[in-house]
C-alpha positions as CSV (number, residue, x, y, z in Angstrom):
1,X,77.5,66.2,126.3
2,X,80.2,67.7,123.9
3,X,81.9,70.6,125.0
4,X,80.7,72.9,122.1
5,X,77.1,72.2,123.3
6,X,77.6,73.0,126.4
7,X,79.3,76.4,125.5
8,X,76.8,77.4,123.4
9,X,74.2,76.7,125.8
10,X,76.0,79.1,128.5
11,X,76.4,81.9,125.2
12,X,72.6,82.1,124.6
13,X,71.9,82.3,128.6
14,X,74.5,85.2,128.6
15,X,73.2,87.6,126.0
16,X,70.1,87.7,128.2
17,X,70.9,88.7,131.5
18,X,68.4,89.5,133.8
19,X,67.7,91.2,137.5
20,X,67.0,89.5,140.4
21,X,63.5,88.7,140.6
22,X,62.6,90.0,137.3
23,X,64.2,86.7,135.2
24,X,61.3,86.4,133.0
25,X,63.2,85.8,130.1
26,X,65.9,83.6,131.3
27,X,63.2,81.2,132.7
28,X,61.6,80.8,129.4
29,X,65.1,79.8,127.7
30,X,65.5,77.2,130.3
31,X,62.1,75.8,129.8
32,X,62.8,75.4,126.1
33,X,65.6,73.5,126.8
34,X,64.1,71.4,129.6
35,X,61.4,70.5,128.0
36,X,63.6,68.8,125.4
37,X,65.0,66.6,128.3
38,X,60.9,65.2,128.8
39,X,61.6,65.5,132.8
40,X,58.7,64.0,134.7
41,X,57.7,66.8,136.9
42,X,58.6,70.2,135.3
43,X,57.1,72.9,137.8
44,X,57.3,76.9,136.4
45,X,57.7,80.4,138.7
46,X,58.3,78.9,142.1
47,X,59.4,81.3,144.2
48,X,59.0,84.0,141.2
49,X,60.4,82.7,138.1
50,X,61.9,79.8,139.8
51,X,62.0,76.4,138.0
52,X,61.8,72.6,139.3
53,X,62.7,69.6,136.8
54,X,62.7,66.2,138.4
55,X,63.6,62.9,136.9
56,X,62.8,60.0,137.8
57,X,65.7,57.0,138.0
58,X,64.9,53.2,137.1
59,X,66.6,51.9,140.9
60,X,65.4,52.5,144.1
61,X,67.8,55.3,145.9
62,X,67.8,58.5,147.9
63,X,66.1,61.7,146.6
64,X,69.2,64.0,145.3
65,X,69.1,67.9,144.3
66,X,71.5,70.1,142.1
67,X,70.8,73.6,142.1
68,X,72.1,77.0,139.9
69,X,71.3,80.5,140.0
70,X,69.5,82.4,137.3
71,X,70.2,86.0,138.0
72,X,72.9,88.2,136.9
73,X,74.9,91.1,138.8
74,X,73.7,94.9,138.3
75,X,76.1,96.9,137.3
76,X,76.2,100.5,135.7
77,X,75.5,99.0,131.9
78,X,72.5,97.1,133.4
79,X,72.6,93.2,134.5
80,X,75.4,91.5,133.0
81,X,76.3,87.8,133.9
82,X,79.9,88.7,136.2
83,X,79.2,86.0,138.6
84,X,79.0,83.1,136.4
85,X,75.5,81.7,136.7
86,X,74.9,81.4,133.1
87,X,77.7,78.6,133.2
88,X,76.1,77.4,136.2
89,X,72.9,76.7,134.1
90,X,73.9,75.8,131.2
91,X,75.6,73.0,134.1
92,X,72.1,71.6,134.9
93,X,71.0,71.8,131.6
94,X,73.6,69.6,130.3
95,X,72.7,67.3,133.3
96,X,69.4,67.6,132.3
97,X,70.0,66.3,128.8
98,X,72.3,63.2,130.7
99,X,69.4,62.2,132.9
100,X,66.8,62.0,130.1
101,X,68.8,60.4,127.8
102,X,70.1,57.5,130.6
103,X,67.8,56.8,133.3
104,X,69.6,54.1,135.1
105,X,70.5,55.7,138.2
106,X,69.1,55.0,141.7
107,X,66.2,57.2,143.4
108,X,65.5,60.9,141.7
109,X,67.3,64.2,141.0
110,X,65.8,67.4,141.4
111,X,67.3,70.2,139.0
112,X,66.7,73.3,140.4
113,X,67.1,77.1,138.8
114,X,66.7,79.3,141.1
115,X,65.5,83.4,141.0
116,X,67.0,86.2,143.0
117,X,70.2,84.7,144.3
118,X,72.0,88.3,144.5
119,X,69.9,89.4,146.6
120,X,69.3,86.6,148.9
121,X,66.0,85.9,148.4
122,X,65.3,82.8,145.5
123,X,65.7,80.1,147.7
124,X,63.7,80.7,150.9
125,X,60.8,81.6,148.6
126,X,61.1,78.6,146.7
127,X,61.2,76.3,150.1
128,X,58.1,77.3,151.1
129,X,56.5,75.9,147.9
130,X,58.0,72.7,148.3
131,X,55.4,71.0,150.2
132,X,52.1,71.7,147.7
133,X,54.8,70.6,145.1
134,X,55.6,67.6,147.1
135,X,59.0,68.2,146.4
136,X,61.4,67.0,149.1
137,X,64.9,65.4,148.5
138,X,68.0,63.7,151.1
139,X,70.7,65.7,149.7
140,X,71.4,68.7,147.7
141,X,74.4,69.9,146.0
142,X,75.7,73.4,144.3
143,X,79.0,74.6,143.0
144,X,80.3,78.0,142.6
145,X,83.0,78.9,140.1
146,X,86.5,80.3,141.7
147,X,88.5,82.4,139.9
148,X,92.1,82.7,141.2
149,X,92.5,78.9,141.4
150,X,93.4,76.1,139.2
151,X,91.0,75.3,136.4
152,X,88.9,72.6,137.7
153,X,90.3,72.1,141.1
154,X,87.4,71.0,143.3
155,X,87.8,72.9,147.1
156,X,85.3,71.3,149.3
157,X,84.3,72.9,152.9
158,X,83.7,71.1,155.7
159,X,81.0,72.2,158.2
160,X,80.4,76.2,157.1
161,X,80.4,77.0,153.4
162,X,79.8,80.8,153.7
163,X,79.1,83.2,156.3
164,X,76.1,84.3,157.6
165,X,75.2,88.0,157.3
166,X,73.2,90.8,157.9
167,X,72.8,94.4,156.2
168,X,72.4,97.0,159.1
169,X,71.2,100.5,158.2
170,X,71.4,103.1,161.3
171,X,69.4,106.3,160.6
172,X,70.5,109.4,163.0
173,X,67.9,112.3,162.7
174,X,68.3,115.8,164.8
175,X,68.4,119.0,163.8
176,X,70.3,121.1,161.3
177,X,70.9,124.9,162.4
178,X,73.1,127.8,160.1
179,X,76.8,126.7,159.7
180,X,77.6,129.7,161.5
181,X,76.3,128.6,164.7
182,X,76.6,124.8,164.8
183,X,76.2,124.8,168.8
184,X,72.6,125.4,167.8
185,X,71.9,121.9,166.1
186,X,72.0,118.1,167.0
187,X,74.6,117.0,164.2
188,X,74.4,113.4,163.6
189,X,77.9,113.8,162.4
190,X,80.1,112.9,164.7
191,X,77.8,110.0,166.2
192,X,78.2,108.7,162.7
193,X,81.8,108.8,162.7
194,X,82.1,107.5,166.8
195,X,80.4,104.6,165.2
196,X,82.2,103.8,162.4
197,X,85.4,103.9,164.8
198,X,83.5,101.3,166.9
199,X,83.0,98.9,164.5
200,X,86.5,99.1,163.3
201,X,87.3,98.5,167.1
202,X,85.2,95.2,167.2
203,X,86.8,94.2,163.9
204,X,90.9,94.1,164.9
205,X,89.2,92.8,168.4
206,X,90.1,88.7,168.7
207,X,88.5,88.9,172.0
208,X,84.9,89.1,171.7
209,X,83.8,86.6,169.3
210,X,84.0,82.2,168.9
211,X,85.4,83.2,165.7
212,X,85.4,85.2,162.6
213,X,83.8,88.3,161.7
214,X,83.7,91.5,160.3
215,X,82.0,94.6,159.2
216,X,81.8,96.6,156.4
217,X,80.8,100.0,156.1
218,X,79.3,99.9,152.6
219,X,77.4,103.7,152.9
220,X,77.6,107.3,154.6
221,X,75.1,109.7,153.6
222,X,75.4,112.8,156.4
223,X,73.3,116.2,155.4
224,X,73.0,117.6,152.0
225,X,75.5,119.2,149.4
226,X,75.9,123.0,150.9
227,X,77.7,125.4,152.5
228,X,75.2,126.8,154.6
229,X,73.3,124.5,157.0
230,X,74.7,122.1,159.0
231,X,73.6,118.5,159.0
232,X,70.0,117.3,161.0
233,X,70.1,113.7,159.5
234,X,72.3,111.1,158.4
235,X,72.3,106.9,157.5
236,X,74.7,104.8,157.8
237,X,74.5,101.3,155.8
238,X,77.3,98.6,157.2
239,X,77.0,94.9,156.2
240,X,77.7,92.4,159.4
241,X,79.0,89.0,158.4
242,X,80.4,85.6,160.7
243,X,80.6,82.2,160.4
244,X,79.1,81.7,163.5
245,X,75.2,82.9,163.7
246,X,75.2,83.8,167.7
247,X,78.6,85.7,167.1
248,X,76.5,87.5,164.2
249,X,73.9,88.5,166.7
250,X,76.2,89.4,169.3
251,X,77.6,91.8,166.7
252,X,74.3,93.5,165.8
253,X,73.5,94.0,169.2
254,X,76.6,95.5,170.4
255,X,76.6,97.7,167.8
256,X,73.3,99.1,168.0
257,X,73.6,99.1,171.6
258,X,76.8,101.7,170.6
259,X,74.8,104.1,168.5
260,X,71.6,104.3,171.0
261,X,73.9,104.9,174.0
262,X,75.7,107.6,171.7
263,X,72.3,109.3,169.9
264,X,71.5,109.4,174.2
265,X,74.1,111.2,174.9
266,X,73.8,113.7,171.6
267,X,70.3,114.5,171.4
268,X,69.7,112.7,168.6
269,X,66.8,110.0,167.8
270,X,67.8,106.9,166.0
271,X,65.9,103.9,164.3
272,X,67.5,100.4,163.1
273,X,66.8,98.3,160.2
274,X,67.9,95.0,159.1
275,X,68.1,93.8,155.1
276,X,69.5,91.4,153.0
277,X,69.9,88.5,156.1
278,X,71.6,85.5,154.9
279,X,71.8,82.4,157.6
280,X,75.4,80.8,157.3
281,X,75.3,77.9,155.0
282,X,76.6,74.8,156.5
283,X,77.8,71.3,154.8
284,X,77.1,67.9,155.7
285,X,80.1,65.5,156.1
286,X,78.2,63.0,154.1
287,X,77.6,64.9,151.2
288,X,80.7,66.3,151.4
289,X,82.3,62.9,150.9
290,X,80.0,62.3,148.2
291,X,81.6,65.0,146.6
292,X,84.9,64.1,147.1
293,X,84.4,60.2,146.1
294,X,83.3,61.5,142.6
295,X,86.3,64.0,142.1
296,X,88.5,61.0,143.0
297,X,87.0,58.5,141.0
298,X,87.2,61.6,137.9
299,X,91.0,61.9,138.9
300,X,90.2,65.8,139.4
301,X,92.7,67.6,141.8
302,X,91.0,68.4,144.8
303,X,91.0,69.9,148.5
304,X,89.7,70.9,151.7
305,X,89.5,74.6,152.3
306,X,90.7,75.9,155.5
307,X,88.8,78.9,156.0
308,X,84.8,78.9,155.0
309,X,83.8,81.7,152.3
310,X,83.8,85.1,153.5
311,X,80.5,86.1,152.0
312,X,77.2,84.9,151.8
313,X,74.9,82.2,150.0
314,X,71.2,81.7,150.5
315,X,71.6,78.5,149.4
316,X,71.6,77.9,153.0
317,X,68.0,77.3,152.6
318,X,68.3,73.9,151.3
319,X,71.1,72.8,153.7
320,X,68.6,73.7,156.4
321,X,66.0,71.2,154.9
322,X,68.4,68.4,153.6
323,X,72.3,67.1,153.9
324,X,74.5,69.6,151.6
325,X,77.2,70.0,150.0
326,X,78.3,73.5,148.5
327,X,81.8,73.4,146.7
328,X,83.5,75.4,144.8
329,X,85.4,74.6,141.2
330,X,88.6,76.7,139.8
331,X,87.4,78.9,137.3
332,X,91.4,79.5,136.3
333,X,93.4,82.4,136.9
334,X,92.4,83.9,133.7
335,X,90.3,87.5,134.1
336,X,89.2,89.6,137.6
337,X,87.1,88.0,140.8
338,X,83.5,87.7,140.4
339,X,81.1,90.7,140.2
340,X,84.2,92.8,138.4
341,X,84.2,93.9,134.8
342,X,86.9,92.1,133.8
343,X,85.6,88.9,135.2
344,X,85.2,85.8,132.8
345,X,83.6,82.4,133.3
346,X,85.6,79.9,132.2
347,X,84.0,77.2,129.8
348,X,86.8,74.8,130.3
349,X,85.2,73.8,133.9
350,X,81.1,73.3,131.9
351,X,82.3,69.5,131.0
352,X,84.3,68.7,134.3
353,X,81.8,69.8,136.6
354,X,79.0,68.2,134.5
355,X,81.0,65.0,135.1
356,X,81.0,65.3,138.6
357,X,78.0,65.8,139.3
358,X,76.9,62.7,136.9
359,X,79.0,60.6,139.0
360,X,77.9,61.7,142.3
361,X,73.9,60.3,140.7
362,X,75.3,57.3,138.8
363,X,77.2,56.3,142.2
């Protein structure tokens, strides 16, 4: 497919960026362009507005999948598409378009779009649906667009993709009194603060883990704006992340473990909630060669990364149910890191990566 196309495709699919869960719109541009490709199986709204396309190839092979995301970031002017998915889709539709138009390739592909990525919930609502589907498939692939690295440049990851993580929100609730006489209340304040010290503690600490992680205090709220009455309640929100699952529990537990033993000694009651959980994603060697074969065969400069991806990827999902490959492609140095305003997808990478993931099917 000519680069032009494929551009244009990614234009439409950014003026009409949506929230997670709520990508009505987006689902019914992909389906007008799908159903141009004639796939064999086309399945709408899995896992919310979720969308299957599977074609079949004229060789017996293995059963592949290629997945994108549909939703965009929220920001303060509403959703706007600062983490490249619309180039992501506009990917599979291009691949989409390949498949139909050749079908001598071995086994079947799966194209999947997929809802609610953001906020780590699109894929492990569509796997449930897989089965009445009768959807299943040996492999499964993804990419992610990289700013800060060479345009095109393929970085592959051996074993864990990106970390596993957890959302942690702490409420501390006592009792306020008058400012004047702050002997007289149970001030979550300072519990608040003993435990944000603590998690700073187990994050320079080497010691306690297999290997990396870290938390992130990402919101304090502690009494309300006046002069007057001291605080009675506060939450505090802190995201937990590691590459290794046990070392993530581990960290939950010592940290809640912490704030009881401190809301104990205080007066204070506390209650724990969890959100946003994200198991680590993990690649398979196999498919990670896959990968690599086809950006060699392409003549695309490529590498293994050192250090798995600090944050997290519900694509995990489908690595638990198949042999994965998640890689990421240079989106340039051009423009700010994903999720910032001054972030820009880079249509220069829409034809390379198309190409590599036509080779890995046409194998």
């Amino acid at each position: 497919m000519e680069f032009e196309q494929l551009s244009e495709i990614r234009t439409v699919l950014n003026k009409s960026p949506e929230y997670s869960h709520k990508e009505e719109a987006t689902a019914k541009i992909l389906e007008g362009f799908l159903s141009q490709c004639n796939p064999d199986e086309l399945y709408m709204n899995v896992g919310g507005f979720g969308i299957i396309a599977g074609f079949k190839g004229e060789r017996a092979g293995e059963t592949l999948m290629f997945r994108c995301e549909m939703d965009a970031v929220p920001t303060e002017l509403g959703p706007l598409h600062l983490c490249g998915h619309d180039g992501h889709m506009a990917i599979l539709i291009g691949l989409a378009r390949v498949l139909s138009e050749n079908r001598d390739f071995p086994g079947r592909v799966w194209l999947f779009f997929q809802p609610a990525e953001e906020v780590g919930e699109g894929a492990s609502r569509m796997v449930p649906e897989l089965s009445r589907l009768n959807v299943s498939f040996d492999y499964a692939f993804a990419l992610h667009n990289k700013p800060g690295i060479a345009e095109n440049r393929i970085i592959i990851y051996e074993n864990v993709y990106a970390a596993a993580s957890v959302g942690m929100e702490l409420h501390f609730s006592g009792s306020a009194s008058h400012a004047a006489y702050p002997e007289q209340a149970a001030n979550p304040t300072f519990t608040i603060l003993e435990t944000v010290e603590e998690i700073k503690r187990i994050n320079s600490n080497k010691n306690l883990f297999s290997d990396f992680v870290l938390g992130t205090v990402v919101n304090v709220h502690i009494g309300e704006a006046n002069y007057g009455v001291t605080p009675g309640s506060g939450t505090l929100r802190i995201t937990l992340r590691a590459y290794d699952e046990m070392d993530l529990n581990l960290f939950c537990r010592r940290i809640e473990s912490f704030a009881r033993e401190r809301c104990f000694k205080s007066s204070l009651n506390i209650s724990v909630s969890y959100h946003d959980k994200f198991p680590a994603t993990i690649n398979n060697a196999f498919a990670c060669n896959m990968v690599e074969e086809a950006a060699k065969k392409l003549g695309c400069e490529w590498e293994y990364s050192q250090t798995p991806e600090r944050g997290s990827e519900d694509f995990a999902h489908f690595a638990s149910i198949s042999k994965a490959c998640f890689f990421d492609i240079g989106n340039g140095f051009e423009g700010d890191d994903i999720h910032r305003e001054g972030y820009r997808f880079n249509d220069s990478l829409l034809p390379r990566a198309l190409e590599l993931y036509r080779t890995i099917i046409y194998r």
